[in-house]
SEFIZA-3560 file (N, C-alpha, C; in Angstrom, 3 decimals):
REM SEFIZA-3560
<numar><xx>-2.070</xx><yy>-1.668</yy><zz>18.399</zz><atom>N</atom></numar>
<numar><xx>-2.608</xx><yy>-1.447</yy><zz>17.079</zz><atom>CA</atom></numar>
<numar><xx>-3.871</xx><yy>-2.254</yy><zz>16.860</zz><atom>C</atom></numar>
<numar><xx>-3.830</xx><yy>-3.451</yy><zz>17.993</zz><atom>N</atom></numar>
<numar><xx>-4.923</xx><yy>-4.236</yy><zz>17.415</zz><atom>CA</atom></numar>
<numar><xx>-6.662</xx><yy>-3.132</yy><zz>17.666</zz><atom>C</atom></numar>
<numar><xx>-6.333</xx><yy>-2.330</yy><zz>18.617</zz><atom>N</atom></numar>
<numar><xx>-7.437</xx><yy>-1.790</yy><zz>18.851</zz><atom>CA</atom></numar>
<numar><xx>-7.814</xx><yy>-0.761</yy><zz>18.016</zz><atom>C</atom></numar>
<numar><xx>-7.012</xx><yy>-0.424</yy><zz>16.996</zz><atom>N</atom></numar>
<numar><xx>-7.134</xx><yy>0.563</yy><zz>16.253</zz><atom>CA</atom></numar>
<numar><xx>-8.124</xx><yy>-0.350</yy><zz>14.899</zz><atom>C</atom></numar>
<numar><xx>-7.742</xx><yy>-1.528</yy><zz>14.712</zz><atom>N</atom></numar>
<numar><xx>-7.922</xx><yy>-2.360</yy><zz>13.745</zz><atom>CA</atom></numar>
<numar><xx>-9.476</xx><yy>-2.760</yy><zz>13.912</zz><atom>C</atom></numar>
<numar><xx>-9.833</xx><yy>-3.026</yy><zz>15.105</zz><atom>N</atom></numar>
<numar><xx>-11.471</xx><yy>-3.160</yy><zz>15.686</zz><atom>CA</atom></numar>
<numar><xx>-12.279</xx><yy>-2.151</yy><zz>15.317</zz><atom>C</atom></numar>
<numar><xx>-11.700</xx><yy>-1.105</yy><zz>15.275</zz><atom>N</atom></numar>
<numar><xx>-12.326</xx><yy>0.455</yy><zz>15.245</zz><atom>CA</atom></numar>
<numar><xx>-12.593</xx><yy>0.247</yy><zz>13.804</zz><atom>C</atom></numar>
<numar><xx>-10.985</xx><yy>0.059</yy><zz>13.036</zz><atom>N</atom></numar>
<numar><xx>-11.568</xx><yy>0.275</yy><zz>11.503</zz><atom>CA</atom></numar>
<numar><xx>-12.872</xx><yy>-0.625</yy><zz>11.069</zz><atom>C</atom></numar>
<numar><xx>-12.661</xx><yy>-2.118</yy><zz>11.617</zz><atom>N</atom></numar>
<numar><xx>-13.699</xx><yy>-3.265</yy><zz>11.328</zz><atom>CA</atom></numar>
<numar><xx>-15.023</xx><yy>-2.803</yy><zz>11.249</zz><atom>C</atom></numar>
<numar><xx>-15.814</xx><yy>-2.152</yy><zz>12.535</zz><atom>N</atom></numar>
<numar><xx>-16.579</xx><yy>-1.202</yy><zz>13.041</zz><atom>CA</atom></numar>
<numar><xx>-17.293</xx><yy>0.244</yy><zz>12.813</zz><atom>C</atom></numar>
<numar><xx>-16.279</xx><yy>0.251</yy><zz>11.687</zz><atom>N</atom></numar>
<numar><xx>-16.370</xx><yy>1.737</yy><zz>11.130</zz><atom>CA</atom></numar>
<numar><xx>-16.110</xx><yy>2.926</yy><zz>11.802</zz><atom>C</atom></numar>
<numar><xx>-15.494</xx><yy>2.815</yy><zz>13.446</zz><atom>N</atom></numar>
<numar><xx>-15.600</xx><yy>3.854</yy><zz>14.130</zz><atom>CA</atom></numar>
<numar><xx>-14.205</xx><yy>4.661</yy><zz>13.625</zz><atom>C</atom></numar>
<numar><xx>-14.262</xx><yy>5.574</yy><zz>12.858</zz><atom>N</atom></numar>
<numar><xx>-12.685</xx><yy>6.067</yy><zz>12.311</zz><atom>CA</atom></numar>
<numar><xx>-12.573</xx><yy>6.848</yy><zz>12.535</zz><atom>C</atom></numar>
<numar><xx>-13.172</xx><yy>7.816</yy><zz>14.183</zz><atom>N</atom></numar>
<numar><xx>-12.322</xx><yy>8.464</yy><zz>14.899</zz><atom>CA</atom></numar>
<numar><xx>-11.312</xx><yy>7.964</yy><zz>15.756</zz><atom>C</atom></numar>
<numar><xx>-12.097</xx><yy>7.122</yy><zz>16.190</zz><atom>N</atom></numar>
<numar><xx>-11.604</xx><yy>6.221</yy><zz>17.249</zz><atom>CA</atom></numar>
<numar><xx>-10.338</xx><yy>5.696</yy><zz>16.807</zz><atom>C</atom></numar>
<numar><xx>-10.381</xx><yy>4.974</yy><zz>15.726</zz><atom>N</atom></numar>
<numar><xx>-9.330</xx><yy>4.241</yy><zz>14.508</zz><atom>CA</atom></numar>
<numar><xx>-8.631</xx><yy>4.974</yy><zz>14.468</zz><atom>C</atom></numar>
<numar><xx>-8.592</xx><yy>5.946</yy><zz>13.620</zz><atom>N</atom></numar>
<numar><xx>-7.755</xx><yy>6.970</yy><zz>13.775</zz><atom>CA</atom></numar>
<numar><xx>-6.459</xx><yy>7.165</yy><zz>14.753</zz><atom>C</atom></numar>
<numar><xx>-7.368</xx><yy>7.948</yy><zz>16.270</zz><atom>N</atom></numar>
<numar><xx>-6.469</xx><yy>7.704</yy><zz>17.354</zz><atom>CA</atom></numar>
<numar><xx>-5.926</xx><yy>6.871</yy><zz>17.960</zz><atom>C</atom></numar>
<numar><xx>-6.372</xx><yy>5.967</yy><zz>17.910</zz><atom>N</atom></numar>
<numar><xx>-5.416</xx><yy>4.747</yy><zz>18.249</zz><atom>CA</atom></numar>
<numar><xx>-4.188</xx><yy>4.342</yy><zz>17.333</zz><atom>C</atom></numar>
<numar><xx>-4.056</xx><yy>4.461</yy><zz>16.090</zz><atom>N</atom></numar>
<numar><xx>-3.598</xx><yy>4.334</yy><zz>15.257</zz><atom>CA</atom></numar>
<numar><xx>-2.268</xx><yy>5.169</yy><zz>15.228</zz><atom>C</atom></numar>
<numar><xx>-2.236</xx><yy>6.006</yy><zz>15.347</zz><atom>N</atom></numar>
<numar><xx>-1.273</xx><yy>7.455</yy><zz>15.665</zz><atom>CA</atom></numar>
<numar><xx>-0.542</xx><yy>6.954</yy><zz>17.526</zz><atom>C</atom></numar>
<numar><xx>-1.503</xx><yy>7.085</yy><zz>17.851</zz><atom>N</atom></numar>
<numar><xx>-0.610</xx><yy>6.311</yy><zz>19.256</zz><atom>CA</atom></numar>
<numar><xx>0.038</xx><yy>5.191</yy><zz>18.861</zz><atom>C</atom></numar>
<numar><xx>-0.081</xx><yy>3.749</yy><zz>18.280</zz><atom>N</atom></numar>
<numar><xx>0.628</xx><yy>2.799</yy><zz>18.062</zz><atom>CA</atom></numar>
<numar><xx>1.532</xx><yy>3.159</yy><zz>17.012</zz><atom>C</atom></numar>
<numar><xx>1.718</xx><yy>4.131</yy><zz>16.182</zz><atom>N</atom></numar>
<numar><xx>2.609</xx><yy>4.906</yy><zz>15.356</zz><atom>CA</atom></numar>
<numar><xx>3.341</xx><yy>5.020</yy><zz>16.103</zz><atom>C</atom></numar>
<numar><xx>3.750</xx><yy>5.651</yy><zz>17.284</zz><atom>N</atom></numar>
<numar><xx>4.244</xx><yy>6.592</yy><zz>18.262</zz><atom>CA</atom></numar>
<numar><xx>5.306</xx><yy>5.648</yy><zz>18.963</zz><atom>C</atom></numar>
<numar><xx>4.246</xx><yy>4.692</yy><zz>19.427</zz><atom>N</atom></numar>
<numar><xx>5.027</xx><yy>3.788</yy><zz>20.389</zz><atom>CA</atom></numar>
<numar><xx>6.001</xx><yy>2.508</yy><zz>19.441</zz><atom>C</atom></numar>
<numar><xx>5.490</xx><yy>2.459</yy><zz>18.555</zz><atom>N</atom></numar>
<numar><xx>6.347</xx><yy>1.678</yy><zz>17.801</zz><atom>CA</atom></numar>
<numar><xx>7.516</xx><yy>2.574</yy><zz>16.741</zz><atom>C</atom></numar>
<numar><xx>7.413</xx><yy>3.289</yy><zz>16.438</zz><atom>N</atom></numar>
<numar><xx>8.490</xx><yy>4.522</yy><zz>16.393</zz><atom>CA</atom></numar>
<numar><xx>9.712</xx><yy>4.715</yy><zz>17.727</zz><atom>C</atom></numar>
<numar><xx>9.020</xx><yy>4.576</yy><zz>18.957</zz><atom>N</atom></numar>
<numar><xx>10.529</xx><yy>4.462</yy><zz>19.790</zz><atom>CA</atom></numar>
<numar><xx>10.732</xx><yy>3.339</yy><zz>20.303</zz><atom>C</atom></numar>
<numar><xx>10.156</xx><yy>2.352</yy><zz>19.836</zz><atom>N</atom></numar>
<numar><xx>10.506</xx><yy>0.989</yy><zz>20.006</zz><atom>CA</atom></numar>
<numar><xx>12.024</xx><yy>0.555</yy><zz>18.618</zz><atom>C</atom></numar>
<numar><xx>11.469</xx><yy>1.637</yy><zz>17.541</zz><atom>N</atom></numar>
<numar><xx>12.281</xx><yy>1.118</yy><zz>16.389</zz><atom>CA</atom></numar>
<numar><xx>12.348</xx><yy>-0.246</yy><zz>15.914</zz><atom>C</atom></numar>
<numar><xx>11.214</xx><yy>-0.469</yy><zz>15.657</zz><atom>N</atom></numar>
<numar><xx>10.295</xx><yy>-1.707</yy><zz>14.873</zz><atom>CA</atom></numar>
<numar><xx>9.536</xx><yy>-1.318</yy><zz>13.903</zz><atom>C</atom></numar>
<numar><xx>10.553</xx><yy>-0.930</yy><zz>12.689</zz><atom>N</atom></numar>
<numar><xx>10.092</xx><yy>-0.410</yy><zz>11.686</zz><atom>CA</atom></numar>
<numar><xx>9.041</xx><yy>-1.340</yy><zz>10.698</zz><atom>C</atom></numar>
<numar><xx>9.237</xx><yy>-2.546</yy><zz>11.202</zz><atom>N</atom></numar>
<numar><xx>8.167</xx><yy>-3.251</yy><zz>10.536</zz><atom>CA</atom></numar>
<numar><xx>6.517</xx><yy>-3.125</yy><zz>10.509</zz><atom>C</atom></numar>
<numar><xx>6.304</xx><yy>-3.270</yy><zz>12.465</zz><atom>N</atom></numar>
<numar><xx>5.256</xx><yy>-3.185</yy><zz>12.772</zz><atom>CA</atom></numar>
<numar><xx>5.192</xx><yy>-1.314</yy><zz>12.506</zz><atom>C</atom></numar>
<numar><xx>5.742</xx><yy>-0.511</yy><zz>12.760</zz><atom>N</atom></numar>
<numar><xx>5.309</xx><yy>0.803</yy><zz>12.145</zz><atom>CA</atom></numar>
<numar><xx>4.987</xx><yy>0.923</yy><zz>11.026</zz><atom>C</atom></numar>
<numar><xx>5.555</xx><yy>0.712</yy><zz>9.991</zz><atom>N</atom></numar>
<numar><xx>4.454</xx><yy>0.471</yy><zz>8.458</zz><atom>CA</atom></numar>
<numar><xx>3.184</xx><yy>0.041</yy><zz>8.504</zz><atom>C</atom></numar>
<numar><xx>3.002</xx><yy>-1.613</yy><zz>9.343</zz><atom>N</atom></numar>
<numar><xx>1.592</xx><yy>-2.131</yy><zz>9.341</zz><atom>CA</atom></numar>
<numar><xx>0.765</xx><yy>-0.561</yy><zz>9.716</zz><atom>C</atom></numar>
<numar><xx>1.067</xx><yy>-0.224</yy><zz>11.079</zz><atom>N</atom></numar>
<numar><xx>0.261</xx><yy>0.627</yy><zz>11.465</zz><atom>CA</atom></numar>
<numar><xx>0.077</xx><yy>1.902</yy><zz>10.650</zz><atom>C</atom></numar>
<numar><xx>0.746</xx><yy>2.212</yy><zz>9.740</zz><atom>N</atom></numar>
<numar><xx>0.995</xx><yy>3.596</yy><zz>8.852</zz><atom>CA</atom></numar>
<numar><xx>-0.328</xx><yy>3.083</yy><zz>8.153</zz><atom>C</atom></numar>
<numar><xx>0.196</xx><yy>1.679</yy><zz>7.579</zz><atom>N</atom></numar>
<numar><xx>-0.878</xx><yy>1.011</yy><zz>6.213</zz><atom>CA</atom></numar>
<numar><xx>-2.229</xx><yy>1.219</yy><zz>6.517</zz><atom>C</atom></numar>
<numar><xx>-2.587</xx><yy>0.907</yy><zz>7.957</zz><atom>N</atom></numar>
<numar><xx>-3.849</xx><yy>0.782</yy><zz>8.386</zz><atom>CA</atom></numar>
<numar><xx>-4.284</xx><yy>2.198</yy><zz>8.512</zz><atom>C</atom></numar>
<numar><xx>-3.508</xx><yy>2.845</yy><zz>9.245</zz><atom>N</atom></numar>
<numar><xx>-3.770</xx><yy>4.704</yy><zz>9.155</zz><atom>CA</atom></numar>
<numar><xx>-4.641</xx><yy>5.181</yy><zz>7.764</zz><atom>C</atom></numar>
<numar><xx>-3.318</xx><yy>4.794</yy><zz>7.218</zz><atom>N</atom></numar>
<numar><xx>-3.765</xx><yy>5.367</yy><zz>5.647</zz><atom>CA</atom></numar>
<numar><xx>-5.133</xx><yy>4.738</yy><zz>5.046</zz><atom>C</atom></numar>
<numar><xx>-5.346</xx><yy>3.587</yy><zz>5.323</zz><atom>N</atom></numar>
<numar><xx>-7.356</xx><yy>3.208</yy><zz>4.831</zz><atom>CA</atom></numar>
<numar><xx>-8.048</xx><yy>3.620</yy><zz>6.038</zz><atom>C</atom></numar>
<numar><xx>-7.656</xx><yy>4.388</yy><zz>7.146</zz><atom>N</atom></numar>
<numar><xx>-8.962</xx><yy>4.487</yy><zz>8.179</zz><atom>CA</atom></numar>
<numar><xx>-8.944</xx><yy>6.286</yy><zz>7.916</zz><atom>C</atom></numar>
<numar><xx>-7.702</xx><yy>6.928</yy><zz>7.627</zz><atom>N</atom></numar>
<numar><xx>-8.330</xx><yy>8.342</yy><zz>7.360</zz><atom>CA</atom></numar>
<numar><xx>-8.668</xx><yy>8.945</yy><zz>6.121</zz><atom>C</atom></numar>
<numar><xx>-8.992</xx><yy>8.317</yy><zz>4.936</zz><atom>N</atom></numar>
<numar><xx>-10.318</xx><yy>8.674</yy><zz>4.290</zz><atom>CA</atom></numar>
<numar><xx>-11.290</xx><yy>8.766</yy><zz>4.494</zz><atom>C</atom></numar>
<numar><xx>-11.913</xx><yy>7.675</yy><zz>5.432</zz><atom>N</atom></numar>
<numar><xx>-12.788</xx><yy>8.103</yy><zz>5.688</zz><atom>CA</atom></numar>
<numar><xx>-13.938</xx><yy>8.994</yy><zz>6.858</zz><atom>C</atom></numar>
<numar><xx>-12.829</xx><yy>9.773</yy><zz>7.141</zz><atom>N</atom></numar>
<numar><xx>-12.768</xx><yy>11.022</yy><zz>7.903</zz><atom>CA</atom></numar>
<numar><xx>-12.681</xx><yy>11.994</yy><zz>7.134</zz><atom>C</atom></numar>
<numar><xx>-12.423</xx><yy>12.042</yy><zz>5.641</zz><atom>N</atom></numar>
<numar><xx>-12.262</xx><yy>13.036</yy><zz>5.015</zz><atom>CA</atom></numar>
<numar><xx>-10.842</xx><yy>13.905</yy><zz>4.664</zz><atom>C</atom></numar>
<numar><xx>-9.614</xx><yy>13.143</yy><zz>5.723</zz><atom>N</atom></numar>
<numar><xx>-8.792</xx><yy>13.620</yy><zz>5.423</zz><atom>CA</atom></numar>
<numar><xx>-7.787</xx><yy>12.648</yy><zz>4.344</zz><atom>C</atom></numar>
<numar><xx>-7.826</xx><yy>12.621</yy><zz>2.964</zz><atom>N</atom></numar>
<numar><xx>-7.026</xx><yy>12.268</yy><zz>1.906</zz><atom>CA</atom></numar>
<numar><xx>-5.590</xx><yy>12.205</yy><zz>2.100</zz><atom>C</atom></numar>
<numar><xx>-5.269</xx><yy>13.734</yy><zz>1.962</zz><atom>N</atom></numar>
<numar><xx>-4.093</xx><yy>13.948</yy><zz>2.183</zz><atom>CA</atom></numar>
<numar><xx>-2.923</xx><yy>13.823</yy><zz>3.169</zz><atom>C</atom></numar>
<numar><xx>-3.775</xx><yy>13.124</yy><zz>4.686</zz><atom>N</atom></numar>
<numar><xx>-3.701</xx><yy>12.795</yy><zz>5.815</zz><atom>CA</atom></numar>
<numar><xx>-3.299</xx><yy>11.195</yy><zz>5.197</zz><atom>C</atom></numar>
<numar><xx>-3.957</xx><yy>10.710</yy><zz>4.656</zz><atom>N</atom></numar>
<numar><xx>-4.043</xx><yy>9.184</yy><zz>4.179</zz><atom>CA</atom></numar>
<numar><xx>-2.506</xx><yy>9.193</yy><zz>3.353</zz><atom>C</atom></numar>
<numar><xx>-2.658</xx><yy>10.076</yy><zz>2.156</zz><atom>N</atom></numar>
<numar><xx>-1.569</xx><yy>9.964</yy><zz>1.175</zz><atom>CA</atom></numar>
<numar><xx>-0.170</xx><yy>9.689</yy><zz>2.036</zz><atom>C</atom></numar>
<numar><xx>0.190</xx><yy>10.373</yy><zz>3.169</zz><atom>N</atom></numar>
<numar><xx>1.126</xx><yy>11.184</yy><zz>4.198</zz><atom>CA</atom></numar>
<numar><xx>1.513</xx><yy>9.234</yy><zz>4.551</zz><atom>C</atom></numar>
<numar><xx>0.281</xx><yy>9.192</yy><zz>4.913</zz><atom>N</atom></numar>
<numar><xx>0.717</xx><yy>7.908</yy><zz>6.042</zz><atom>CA</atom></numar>
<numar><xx>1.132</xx><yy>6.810</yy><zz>5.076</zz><atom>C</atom></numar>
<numar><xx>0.841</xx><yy>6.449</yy><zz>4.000</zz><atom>N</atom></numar>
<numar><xx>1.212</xx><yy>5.485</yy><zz>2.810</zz><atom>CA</atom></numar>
<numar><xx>2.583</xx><yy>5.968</yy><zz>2.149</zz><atom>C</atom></numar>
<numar><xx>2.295</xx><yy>7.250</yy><zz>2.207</zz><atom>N</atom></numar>
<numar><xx>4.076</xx><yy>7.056</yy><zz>1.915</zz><atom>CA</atom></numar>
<numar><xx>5.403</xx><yy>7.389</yy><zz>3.230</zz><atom>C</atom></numar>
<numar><xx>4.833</xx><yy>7.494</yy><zz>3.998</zz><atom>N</atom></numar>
<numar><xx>5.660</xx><yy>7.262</yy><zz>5.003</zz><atom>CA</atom></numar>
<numar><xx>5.593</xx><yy>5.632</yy><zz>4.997</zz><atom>C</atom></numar>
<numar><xx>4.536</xx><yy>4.762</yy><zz>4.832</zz><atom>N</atom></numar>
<numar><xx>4.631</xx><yy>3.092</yy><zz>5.108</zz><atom>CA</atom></numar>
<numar><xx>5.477</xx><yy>2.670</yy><zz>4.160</zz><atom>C</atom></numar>
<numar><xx>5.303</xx><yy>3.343</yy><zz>2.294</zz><atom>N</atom></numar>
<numar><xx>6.413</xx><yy>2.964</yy><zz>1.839</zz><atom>CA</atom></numar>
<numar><xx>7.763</xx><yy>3.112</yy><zz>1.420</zz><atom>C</atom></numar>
<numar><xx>8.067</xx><yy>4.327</yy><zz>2.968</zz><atom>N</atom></numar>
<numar><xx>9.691</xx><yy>4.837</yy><zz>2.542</zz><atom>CA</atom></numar>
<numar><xx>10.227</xx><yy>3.962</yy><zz>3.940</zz><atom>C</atom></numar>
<numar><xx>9.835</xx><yy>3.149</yy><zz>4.063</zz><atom>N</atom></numar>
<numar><xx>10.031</xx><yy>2.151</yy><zz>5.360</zz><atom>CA</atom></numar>
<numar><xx>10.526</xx><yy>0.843</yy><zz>4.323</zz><atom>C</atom></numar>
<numar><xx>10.222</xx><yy>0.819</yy><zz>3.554</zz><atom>N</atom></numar>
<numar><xx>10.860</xx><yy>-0.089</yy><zz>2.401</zz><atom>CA</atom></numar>
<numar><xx>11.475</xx><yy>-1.894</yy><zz>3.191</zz><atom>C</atom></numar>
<numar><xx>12.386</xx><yy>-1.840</yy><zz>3.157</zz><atom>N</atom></numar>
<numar><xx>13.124</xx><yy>-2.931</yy><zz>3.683</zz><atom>CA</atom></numar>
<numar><xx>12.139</xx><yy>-3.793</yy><zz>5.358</zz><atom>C</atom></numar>
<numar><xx>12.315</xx><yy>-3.013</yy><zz>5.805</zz><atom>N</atom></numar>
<numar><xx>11.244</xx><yy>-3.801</yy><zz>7.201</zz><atom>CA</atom></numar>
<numar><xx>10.028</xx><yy>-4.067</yy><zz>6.922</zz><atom>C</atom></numar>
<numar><xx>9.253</xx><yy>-3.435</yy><zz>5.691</zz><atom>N</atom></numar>
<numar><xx>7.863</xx><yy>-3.469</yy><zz>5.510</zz><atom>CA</atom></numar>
<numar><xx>7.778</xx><yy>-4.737</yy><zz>5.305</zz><atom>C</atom></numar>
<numar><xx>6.512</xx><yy>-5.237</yy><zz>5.269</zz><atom>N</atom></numar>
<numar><xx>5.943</xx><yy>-6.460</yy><zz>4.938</zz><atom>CA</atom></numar>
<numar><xx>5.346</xx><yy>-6.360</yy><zz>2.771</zz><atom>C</atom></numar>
<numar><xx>6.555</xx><yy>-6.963</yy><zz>2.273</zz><atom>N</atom></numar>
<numar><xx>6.300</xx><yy>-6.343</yy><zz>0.626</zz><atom>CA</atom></numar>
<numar><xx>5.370</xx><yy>-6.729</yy><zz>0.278</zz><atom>C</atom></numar>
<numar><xx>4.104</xx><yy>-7.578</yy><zz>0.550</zz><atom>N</atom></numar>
<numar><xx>2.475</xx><yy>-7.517</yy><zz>0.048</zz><atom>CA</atom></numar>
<numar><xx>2.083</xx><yy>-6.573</yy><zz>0.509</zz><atom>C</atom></numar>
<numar><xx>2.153</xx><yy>-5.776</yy><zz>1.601</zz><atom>N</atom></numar>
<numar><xx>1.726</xx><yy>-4.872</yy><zz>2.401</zz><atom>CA</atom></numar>
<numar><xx>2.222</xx><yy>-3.439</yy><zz>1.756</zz><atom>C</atom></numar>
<numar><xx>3.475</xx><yy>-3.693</yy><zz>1.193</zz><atom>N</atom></numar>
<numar><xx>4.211</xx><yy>-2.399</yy><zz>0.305</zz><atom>CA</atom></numar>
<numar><xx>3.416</xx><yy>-2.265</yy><zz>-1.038</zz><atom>C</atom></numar>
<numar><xx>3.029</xx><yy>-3.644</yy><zz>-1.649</zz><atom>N</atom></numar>
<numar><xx>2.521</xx><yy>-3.483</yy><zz>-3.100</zz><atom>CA</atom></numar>
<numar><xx>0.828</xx><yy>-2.914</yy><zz>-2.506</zz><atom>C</atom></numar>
<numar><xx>-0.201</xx><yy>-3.407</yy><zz>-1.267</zz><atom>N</atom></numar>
<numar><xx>-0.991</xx><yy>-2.460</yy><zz>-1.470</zz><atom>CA</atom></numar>
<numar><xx>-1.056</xx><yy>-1.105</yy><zz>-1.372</zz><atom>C</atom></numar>
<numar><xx>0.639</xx><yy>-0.808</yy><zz>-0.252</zz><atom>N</atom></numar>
<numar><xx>0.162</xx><yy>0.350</yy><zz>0.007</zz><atom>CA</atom></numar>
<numar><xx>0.468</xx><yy>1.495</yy><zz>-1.136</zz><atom>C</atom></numar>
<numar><xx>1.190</xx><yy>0.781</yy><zz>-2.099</zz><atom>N</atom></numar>
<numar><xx>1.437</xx><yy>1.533</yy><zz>-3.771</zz><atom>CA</atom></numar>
<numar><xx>-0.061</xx><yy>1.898</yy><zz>-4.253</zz><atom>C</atom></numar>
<numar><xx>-0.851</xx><yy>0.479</yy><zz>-4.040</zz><atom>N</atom></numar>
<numar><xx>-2.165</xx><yy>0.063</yy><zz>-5.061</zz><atom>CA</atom></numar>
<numar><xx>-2.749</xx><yy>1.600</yy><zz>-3.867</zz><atom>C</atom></numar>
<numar><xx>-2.920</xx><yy>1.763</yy><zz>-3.041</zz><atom>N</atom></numar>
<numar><xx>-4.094</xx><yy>2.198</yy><zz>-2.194</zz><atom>CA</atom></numar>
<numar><xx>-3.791</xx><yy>3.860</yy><zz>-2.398</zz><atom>C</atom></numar>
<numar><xx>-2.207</xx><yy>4.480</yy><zz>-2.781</zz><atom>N</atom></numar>
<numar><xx>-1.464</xx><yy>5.872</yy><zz>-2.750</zz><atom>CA</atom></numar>
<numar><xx>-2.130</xx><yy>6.088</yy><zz>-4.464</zz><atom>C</atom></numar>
<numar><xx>-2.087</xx><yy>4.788</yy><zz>-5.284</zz><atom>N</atom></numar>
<numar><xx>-1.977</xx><yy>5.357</yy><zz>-6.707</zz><atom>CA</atom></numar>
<numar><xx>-3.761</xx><yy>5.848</yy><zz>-6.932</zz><atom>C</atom></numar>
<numar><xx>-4.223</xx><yy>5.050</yy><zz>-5.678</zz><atom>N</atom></numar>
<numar><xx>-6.154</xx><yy>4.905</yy><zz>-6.330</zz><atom>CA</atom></numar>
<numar><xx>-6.631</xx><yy>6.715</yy><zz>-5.647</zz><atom>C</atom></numar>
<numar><xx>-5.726</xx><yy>7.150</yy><zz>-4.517</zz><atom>N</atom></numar>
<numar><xx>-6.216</xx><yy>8.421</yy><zz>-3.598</zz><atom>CA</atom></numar>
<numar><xx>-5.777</xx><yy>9.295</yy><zz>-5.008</zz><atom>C</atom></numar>
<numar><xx>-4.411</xx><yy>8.701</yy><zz>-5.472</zz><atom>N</atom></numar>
<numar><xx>-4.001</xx><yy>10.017</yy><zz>-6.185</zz><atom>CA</atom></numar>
<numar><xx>-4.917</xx><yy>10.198</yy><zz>-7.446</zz><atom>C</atom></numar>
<numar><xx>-5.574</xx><yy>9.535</yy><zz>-7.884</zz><atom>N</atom></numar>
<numar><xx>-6.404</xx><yy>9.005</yy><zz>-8.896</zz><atom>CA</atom></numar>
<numar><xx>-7.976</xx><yy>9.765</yy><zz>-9.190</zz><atom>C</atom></numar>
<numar><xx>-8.276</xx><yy>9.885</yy><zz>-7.613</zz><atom>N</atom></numar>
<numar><xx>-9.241</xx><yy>11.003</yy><zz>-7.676</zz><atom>CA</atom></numar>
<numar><xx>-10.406</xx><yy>10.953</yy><zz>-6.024</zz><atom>C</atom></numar>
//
């Protein structure tokens, strides 16, 4: 995930993107629902700006139906970051 995180730093958010979805993946059959939220969280601020919103919305609330393993500062932005997409 960390390489996905360089990408976002960088602005490269194709790149971000895909990496991002792979560390989804692999931490999904690891069943480390913790670190899978981080990576959802980060998903969800790197695909806006690709244009896909609703791609973003998807990944924030998948980070916060992860509830219990999440990291809960990480749950309250990813509320703050779902309520601002839905917002406009």
């Amino acid at each position: 995930m960390s390489i996905g995180r360089v990408h976002i730093f960088l602005k490269n958010w194709p790149e971000a993107t895909g990496h991002l979805f792979t560390a989804i993946e692999l931490w999904r059959d690891s069943s480390n629902k913790g670190v899978e939220s981080r990576a959802l969280f980060h998903l969800g601020d790197a695909l806006p700006a690709t244009g896909l919103r609703d791609e973003a919305r998807n990944a924030f609330t998948q980070c916060l139906a992860l509830d219990t393993p999440a990291d809960p500062i990480r749950l309250t932005h990813a509320r703050k970051r779902l309520t601002a997409l839905d917002a406009g």
